[in-house]
TIRO-2110 file (N, C-alpha, C; in Angstrom, 1 decimal):
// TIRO-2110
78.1, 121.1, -57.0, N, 1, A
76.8, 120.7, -56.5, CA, 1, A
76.1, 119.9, -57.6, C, 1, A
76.1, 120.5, -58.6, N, 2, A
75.3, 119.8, -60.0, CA, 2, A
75.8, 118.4, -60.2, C, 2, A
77.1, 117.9, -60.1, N, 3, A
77.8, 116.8, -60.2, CA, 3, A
77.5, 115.7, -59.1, C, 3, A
77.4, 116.1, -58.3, N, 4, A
77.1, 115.2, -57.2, CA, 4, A
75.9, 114.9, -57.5, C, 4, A
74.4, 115.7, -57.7, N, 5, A
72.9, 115.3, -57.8, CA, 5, A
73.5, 114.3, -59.2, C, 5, A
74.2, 114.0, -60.3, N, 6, A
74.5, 113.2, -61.6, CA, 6, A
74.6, 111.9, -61.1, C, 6, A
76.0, 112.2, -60.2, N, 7, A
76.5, 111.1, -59.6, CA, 7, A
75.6, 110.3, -58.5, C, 7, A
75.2, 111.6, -57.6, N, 8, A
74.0, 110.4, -57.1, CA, 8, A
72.9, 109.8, -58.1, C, 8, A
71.9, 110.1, -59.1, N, 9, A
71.4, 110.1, -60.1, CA, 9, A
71.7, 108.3, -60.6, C, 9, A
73.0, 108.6, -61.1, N, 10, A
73.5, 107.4, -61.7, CA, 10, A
74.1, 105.9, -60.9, C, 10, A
74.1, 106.7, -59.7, N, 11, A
74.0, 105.2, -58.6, CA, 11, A
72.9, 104.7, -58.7, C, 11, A
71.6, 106.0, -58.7, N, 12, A
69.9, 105.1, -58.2, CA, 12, A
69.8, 103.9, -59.3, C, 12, A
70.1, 104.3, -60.9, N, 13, A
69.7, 103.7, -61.8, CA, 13, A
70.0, 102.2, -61.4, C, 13, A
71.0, 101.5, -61.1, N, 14, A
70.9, 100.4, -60.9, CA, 14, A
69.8, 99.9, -60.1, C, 14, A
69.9, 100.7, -58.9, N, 15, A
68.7, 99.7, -57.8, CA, 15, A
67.2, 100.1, -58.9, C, 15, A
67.1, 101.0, -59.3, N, 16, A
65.9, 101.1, -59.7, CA, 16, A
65.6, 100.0, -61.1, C, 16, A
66.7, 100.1, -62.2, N, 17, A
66.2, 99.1, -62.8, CA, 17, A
66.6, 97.4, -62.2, C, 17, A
66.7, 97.4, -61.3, N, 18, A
66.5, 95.9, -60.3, CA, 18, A
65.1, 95.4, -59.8, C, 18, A
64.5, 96.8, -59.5, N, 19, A
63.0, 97.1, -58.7, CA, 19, A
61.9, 96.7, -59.9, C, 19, A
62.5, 97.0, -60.9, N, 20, A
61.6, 97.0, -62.1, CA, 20, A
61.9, 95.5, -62.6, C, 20, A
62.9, 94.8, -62.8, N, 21, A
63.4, 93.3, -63.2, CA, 21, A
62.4, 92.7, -62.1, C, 21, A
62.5, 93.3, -60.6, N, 22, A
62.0, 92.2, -59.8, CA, 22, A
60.5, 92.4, -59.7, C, 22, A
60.2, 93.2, -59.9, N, 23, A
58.4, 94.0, -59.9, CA, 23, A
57.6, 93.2, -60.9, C, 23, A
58.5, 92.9, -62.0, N, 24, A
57.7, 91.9, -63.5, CA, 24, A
58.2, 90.5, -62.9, C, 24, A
59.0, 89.9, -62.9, N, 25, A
59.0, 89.1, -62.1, CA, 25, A
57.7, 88.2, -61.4, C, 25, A
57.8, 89.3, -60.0, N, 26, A
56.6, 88.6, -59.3, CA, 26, A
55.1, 88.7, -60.0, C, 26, A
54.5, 89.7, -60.9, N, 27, A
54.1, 89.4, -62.0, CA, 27, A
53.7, 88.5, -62.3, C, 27, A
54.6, 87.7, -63.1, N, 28, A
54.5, 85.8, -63.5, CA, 28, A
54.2, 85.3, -63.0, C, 28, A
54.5, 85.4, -61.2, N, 29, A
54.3, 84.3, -60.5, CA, 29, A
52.9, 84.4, -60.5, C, 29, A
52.2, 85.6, -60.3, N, 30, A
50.8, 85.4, -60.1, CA, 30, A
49.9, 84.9, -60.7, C, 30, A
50.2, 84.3, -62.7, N, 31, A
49.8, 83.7, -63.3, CA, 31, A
50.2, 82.4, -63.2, C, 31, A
51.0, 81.5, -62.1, N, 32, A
51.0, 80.2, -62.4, CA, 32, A
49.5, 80.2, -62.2, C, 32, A
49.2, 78.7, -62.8, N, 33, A
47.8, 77.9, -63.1, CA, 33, A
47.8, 76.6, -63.0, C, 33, A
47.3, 76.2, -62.3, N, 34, A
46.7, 74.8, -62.3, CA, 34, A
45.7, 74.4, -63.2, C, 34, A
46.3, 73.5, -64.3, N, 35, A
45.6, 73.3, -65.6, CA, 35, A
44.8, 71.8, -66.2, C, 35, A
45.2, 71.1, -64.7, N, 36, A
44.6, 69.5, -65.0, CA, 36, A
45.0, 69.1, -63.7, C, 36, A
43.6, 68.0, -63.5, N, 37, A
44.4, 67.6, -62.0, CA, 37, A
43.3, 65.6, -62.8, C, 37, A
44.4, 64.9, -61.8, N, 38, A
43.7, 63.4, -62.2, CA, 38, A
44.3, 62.6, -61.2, C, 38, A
43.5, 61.4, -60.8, N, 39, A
44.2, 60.6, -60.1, CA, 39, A
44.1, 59.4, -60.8, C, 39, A
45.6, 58.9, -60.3, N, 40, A
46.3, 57.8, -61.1, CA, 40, A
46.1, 56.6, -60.4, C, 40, A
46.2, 56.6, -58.9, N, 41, A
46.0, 55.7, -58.4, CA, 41, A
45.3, 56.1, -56.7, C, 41, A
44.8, 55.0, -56.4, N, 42, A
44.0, 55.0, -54.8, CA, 42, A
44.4, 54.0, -54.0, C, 42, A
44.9, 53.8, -53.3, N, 43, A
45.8, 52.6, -52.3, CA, 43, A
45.0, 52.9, -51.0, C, 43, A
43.8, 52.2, -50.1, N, 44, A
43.6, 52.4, -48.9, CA, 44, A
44.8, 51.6, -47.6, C, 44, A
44.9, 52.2, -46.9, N, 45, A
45.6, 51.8, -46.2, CA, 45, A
45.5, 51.3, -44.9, C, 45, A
44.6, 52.0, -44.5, N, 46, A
43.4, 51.4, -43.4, CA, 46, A
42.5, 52.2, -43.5, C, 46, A
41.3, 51.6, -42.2, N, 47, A
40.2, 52.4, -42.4, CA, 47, A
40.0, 53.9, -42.0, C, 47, A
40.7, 54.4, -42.0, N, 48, A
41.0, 56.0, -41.7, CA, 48, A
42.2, 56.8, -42.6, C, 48, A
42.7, 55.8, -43.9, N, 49, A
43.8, 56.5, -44.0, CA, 49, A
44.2, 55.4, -45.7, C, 49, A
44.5, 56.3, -46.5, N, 50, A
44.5, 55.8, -47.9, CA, 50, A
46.0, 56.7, -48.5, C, 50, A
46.5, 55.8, -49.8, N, 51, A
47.4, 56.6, -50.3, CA, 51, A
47.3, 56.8, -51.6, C, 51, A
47.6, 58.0, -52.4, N, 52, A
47.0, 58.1, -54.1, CA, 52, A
48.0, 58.6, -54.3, C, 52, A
47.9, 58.6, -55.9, N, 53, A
49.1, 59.5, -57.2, CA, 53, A
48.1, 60.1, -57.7, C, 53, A
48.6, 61.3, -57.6, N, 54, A
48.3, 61.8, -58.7, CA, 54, A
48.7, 62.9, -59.7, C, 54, A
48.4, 62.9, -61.1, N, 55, A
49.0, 63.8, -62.0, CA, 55, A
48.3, 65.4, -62.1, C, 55, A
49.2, 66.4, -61.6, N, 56, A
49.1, 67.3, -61.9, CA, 56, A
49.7, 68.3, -63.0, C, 56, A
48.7, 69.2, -63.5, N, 57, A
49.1, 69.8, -64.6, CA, 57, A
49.0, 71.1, -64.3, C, 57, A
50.2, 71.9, -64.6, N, 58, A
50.8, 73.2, -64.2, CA, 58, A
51.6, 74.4, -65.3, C, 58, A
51.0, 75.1, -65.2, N, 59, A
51.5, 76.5, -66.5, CA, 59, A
52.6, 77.7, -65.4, C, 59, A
53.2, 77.9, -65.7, N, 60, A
54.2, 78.2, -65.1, CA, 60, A
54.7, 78.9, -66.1, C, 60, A
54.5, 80.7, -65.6, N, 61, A
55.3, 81.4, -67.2, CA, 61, A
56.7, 81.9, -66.1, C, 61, A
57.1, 81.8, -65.0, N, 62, A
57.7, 82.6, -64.1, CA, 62, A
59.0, 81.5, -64.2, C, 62, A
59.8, 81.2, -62.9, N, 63, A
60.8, 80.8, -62.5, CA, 63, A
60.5, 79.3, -62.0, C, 63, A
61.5, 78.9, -61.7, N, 64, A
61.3, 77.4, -60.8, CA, 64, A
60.9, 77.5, -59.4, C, 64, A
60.3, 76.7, -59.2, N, 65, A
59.0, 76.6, -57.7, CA, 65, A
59.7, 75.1, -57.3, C, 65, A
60.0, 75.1, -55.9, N, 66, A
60.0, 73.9, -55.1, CA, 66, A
58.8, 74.0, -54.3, C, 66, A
58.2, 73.0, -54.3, N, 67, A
57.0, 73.5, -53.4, CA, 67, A
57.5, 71.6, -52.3, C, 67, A
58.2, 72.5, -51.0, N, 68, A
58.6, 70.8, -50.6, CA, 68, A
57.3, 70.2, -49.6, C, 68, A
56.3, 70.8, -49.1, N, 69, A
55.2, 70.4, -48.4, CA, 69, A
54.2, 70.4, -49.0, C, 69, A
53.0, 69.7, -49.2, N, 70, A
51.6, 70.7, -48.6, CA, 70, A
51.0, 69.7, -48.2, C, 70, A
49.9, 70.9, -46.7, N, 71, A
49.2, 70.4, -46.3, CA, 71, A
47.5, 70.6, -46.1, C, 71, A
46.2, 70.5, -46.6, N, 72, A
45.4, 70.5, -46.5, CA, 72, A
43.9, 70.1, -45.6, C, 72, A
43.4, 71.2, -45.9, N, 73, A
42.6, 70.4, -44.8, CA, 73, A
40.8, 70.5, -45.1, C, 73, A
40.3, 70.0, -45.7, N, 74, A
39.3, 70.0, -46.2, CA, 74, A
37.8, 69.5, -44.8, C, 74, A
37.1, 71.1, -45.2, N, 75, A
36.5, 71.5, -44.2, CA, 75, A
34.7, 71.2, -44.9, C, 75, A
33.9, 70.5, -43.9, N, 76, A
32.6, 70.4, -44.3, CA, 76, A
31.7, 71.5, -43.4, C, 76, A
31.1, 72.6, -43.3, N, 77, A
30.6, 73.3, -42.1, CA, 77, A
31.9, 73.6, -42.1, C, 77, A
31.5, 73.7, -40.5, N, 78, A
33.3, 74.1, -39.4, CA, 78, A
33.8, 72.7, -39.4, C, 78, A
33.7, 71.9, -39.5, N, 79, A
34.5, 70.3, -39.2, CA, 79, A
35.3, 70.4, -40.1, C, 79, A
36.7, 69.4, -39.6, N, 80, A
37.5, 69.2, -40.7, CA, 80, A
36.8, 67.9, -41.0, C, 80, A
36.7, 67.3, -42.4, N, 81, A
36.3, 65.8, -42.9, CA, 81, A
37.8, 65.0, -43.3, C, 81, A
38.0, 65.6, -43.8, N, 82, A
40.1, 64.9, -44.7, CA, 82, A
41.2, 65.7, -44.3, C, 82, A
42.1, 65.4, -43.9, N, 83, A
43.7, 66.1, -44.1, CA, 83, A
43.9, 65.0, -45.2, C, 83, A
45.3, 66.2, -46.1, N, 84, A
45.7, 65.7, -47.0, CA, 84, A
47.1, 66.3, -46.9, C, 84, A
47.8, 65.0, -48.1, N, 85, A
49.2, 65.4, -47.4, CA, 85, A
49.8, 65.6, -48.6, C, 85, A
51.0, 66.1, -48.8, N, 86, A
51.9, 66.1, -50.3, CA, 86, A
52.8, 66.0, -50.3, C, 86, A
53.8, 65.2, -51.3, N, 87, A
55.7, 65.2, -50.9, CA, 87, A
55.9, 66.0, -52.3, C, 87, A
57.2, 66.3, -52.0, N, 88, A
58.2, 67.5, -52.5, CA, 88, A
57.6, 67.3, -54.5, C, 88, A
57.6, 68.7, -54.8, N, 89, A
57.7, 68.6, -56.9, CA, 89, A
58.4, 70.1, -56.9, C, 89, A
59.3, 69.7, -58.0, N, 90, A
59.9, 70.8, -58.6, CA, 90, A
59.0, 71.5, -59.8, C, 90, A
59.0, 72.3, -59.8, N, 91, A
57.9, 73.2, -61.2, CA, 91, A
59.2, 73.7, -61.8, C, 91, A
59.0, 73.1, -63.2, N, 92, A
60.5, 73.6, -64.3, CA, 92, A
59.7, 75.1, -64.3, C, 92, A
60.9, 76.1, -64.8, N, 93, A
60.2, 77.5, -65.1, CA, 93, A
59.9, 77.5, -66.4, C, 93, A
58.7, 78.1, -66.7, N, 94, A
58.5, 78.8, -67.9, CA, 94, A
58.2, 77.7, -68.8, C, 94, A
57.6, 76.8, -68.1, N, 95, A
56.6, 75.5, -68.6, CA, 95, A
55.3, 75.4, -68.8, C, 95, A
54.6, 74.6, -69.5, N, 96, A
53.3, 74.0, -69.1, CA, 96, A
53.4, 72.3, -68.8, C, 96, A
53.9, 71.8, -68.1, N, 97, A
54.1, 70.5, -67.9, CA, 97, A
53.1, 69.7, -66.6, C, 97, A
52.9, 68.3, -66.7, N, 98, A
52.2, 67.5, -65.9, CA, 98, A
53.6, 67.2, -64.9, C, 98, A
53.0, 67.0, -63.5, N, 99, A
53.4, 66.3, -62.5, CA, 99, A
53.1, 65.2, -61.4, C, 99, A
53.8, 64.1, -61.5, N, 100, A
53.7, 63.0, -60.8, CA, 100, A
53.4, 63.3, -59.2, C, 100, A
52.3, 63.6, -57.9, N, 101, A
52.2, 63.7, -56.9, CA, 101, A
52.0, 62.8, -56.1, C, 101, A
52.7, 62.0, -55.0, N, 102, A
52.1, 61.1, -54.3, CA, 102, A
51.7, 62.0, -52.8, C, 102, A
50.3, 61.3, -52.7, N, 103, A
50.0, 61.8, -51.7, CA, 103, A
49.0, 60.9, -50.4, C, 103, A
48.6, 62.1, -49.3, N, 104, A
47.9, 60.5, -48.4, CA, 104, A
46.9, 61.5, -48.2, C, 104, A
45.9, 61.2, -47.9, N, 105, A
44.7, 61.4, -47.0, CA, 105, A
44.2, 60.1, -45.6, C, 105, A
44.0, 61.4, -44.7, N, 106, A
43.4, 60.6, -43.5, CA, 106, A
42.2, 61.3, -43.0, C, 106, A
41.7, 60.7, -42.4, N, 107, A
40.2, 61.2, -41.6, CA, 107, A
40.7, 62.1, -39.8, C, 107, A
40.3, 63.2, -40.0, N, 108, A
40.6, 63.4, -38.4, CA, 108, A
40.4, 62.8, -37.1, C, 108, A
40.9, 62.5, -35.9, N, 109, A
40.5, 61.5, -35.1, CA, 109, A
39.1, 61.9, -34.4, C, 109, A
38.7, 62.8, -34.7, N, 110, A
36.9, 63.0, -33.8, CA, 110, A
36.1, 62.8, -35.1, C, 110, A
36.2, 62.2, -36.6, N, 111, A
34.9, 61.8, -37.7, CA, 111, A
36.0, 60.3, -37.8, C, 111, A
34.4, 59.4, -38.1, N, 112, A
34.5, 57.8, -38.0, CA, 112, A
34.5, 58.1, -40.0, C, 112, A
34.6, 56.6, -40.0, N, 113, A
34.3, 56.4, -41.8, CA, 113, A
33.3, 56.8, -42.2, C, 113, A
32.4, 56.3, -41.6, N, 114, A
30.5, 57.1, -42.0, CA, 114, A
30.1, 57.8, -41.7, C, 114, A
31.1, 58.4, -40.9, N, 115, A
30.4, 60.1, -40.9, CA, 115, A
30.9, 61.2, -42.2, C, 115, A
32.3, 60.6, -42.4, N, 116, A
33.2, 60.8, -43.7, CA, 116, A
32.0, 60.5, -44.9, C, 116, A
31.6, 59.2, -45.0, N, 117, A
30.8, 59.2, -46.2, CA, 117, A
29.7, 59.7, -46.5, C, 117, A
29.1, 59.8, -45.3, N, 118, A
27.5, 60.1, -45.2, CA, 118, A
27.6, 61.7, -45.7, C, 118, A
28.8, 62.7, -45.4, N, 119, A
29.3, 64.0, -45.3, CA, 119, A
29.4, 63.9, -47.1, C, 119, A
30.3, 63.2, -47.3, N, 120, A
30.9, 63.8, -49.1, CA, 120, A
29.4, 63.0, -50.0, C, 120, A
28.5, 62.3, -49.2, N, 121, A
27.4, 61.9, -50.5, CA, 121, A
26.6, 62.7, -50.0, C, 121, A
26.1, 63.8, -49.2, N, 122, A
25.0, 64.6, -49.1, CA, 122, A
25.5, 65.6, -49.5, C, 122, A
26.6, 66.4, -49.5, N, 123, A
26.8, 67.6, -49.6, CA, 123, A
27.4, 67.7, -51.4, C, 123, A
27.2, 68.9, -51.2, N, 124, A
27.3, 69.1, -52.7, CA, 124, A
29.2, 69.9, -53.2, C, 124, A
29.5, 70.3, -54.3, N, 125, A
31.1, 70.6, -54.1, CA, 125, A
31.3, 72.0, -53.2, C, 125, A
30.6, 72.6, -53.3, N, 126, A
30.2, 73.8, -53.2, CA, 126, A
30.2, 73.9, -51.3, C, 126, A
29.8, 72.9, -51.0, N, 127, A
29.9, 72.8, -49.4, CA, 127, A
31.2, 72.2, -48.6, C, 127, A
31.8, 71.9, -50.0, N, 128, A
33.3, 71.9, -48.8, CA, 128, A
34.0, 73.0, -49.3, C, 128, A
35.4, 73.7, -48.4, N, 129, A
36.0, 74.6, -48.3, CA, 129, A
37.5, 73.9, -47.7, C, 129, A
38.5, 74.4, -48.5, N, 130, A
40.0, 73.9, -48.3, CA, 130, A
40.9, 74.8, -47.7, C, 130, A
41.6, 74.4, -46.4, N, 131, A
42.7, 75.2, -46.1, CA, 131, A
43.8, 74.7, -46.4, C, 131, A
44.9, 75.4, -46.9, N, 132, A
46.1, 74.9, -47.9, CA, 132, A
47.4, 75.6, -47.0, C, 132, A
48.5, 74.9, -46.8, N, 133, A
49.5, 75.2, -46.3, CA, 133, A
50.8, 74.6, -46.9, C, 133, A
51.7, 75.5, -47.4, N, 134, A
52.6, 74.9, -48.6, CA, 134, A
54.0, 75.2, -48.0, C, 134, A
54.8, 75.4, -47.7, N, 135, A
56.2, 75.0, -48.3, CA, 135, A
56.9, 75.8, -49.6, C, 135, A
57.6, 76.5, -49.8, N, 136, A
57.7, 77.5, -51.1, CA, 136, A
58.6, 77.8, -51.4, C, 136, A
60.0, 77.6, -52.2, N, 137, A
61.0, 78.3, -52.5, CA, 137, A
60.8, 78.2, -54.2, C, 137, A
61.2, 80.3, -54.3, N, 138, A
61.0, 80.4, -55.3, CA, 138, A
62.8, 80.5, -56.0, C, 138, A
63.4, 80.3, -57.0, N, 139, A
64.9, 80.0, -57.9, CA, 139, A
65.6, 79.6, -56.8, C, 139, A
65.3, 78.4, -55.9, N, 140, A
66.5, 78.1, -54.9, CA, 140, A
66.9, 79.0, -54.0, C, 140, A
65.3, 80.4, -53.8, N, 141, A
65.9, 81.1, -52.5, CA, 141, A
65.5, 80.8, -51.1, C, 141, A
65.3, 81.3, -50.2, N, 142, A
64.8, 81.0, -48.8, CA, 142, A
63.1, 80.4, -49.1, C, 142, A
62.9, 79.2, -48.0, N, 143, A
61.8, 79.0, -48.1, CA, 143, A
60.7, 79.6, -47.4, C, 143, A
59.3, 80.1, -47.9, N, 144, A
58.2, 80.4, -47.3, CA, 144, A
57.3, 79.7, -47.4, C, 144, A
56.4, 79.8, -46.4, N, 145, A
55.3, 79.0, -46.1, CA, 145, A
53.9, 80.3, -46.4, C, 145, A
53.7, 79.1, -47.2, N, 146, A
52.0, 80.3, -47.8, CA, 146, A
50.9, 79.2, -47.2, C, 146, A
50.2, 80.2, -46.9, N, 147, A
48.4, 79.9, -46.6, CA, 147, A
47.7, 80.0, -47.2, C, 147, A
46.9, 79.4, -47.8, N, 148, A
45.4, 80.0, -48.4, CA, 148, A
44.0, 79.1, -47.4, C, 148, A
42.8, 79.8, -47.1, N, 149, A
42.1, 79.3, -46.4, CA, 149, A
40.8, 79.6, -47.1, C, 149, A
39.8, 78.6, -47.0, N, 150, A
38.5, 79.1, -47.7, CA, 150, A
38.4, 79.1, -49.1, C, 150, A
39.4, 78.0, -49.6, N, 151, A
38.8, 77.6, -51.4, CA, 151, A
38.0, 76.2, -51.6, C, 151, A
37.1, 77.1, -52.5, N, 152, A
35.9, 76.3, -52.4, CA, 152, A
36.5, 74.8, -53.3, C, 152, A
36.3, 73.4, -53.1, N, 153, A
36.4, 72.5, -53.7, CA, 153, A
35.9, 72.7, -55.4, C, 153, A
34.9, 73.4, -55.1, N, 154, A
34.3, 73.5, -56.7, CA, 154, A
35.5, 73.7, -57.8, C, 154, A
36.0, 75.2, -57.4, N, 155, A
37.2, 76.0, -57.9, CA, 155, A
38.2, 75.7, -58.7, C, 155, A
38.5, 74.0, -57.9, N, 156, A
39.5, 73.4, -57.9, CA, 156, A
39.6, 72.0, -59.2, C, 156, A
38.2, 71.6, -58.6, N, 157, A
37.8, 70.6, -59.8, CA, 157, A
37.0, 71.3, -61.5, C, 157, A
END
């Protein structure tokens, strides 16, 4: 009897110190940071719809991040005013490095251009709010899609 509670004993240790490798782990991830944001360039493309680069800067003490989407949606009130769009960046692990982002913004089809403008020159940072929808694989495993809703523009800049 005694032998068997050892032997079971000494099976758990593996899964347990696995629980503990992957528990610190996710850890890390919760300190990536976004550490610089700039735009490099502004391309309009028509009047509803422009294309930019831009450089972002990222601290990453965890693993490699594919982030292959994102999508945003920057809210004035309850209106959307911009969707914004993102193509694919790899995050090296265990970096602090800048990254090259091209991205687009367009105006939703119910706000004209000057309702767009008239909106971002009266309102202050603090009055717009961002919904974010991403795209996620963390060391090349399955991808998930994360949400965040309700960050304030200020936050960001």
């Amino acid at each position: 009897m005694r032998m068997s509670v050892k032997k079971n004993i000494f099976r758990l240790l593996p899964i347990l110190a696995a629980i503990c490798v992957l528990s610190s782990c996710a850890e890390k991830y919760k300190d990536i940071r976004v550490t610089s944001f700039e735009v490099l360039s502004f391309n309009p493309r028509s009047i509803r719809s422009a294309d930019a680069e831009i450089m972002l800067g990222i601290s990453n003490p965890a693993g490699e991040i594919t982030i292959s989407s994102i999508e945003a949606d920057v809210m004035s009130g309850n209106k959307s005013v911009c969707v914004l769009s993102a193509g694919p960046v790899v995050v090296a692990p265990r970096t602090d490095q800048t990254y090259k982002l091209m991205c687009n913004a367009s105006l939703p089809k119910d706000i004209t251009l000057l309702e767009f403008l008239k909106r971002i020159s009266s309102a202050g940072e603090d009055e717009f709010l961002i919904d974010v929808t991403a795209g996620v694989r963390l060391n090349g495993g399955k991808e998930r899609v994360l949400k965040f809703a309700g960050i304030k523009l200020s936050d960001l800049l």
